[in-house]
C-alpha positions, 0 to 999 in steps of 0.5 A, a space after each residue: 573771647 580771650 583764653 585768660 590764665 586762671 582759664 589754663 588753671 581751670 583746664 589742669 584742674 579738672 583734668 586732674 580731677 577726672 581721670 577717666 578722661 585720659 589723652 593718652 600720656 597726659 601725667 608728665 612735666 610741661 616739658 615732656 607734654 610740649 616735646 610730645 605734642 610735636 610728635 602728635 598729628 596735630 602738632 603743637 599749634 593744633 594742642 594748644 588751639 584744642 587746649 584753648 577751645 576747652 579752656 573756653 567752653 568751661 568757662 561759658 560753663 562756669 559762668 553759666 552755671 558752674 556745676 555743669 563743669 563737674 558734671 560734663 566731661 569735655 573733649 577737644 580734639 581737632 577742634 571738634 567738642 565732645 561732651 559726655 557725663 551725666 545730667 537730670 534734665 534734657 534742659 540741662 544737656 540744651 544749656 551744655 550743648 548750647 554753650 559748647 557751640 558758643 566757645 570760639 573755635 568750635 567745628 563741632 560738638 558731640 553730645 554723647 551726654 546721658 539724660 538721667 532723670 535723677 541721680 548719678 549712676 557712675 561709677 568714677 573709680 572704676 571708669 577711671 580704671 578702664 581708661 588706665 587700662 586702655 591707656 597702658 595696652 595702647 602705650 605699649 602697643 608698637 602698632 598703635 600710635 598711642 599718642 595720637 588718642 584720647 580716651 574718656 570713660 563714662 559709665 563703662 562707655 569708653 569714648 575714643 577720639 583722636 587720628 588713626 593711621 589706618 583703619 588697622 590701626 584703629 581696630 586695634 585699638 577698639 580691640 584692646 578696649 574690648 579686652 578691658 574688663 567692665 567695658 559695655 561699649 565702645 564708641 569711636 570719634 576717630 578719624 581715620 587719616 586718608 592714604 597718601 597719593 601714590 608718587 609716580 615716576 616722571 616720564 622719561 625719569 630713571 
C-alpha cells in the first residue's frame, strides 16, 4: 500500500492528540526530529519505516471504522505494532488486531487492548501526566539512553518499548516509572541489545 500524505497528516494528528503516548523527545521541530532520529538505534531509515507502518494501520483504521483510531493507541517501534487503549467488545479488539496485521511491514502486533463491556474508564489527563513525567526523569537520566524510548500510558498501565543498552539500563528505566505517582503497572516491550563479541588479539599481534 502506498503511505499517502494526508496519511503522514494523520499520524502528526493523533500524536498530537494523545499525549500520553509519548516517544521520548517527540514535541520538536522536523529538523531537531531528523537530527534526533539519527542518533536513535534505529537510525532514520528504521523512524521513518516505523512512522510509515503506523500511518498504515491508521489508515486500515480509518477506513475500516474510523472510531478505532480515537480509541486505539498505536505504537511502532522496529516494526513491531503495539495496540493498547479501550474498546466494548472482543469483536472490536479481533477487527483492531486483525487490521494491524494487515498494514505492510508489520513483524508483530501486540495487543495489550482492554475489553470493557461498556464505557470508558480512562482517565487521559492524568495518563498523559505520568508519561510526562517519565519522560522528564528519563531525559535527564545521564544513564538512560532516553531516546531510544516510547512511553504510552493507559489507565495508569505505563507500556515501555524501544532498545535498551543492557539490562541495567532497562532497570532504570522501569524504576523511574515506578516512582511516578498514580502508576499501577509497568510493562516492558523493550528490547534488550545483545552484548558486543569480545575482540581478541591476532596471534603473534603486539
Amino acid at each position: 500500500m502506498i503511505f499517502k500524505p494526508w496519511t503522514a497528516a494523520l499520524v502528526g494528528v493523533v500524536l498530537l492528540g494523545a499525549p500520553a503516548c509519548t516517544p521520548v523527545g517527540v514535541v520538536m521541530g522536523a529538523g531537531a526530529a531528523t537530527g534526533l532520529a539519527a542518533y536513535q538505534e534505529r537510525g532514520v531509515d528504521g523512524v521513518a519505516r516505523d512512522l510509515a507502518i503506523s500511518g498504515r494501520v491508521l489508515d486500515m483504521y480509518a477506513r475500516f471504522d474510523h472510531t478505532l483510531v480515537g480509541a486505539v493507541g498505536v505504537e511502532v517501534y522496529e516494526s513491531r505494532v503495539l495496540l493498547t487503549g479501550q474498546l466494548e467488545s472482543e469483536d472490536r479488539r479481533a477487527d483492531a488486531v486483525r487490521l494491524a496485521w494487515r498494514a505492510d511491514g508489520v513483524k508483530d502486533v501486540i495487543n495489550e487492548i482492554v475489553v470493557t463491556g461498556g464505557g470508558n474508564l480512562l482517565d487521559t489527563a492524568e495518563d498523559s501526566w505520568i508519561s510526562a513525567q517519565l519522560e522528564y526523569k528519563l531525559t535527564f537520566d545521564k544513564k538512560v539512553f532516553a531516546i531510544n524510548y516510547a512511553i504510552e500510558t493507559v489507565g495508569g498501565t505505563v507500556y515501555l518499548m524501544g532498545i535498551a543498552q543492557n539490562e541495567e539500563e532497562l532497570r532504570r528505566v522501569k524504576d523511574h516509572a515506578r516512582a511516578v505517582p498514580y502508576v499501577q503497572r509497568i510493562v516492558s516491550h523493550v528490547r534488550v541489545k545483545e552484548p558486543a563479541p569480545m575482540v581478541t588479539a591476532a596471534p603473534g599481534g603486539s
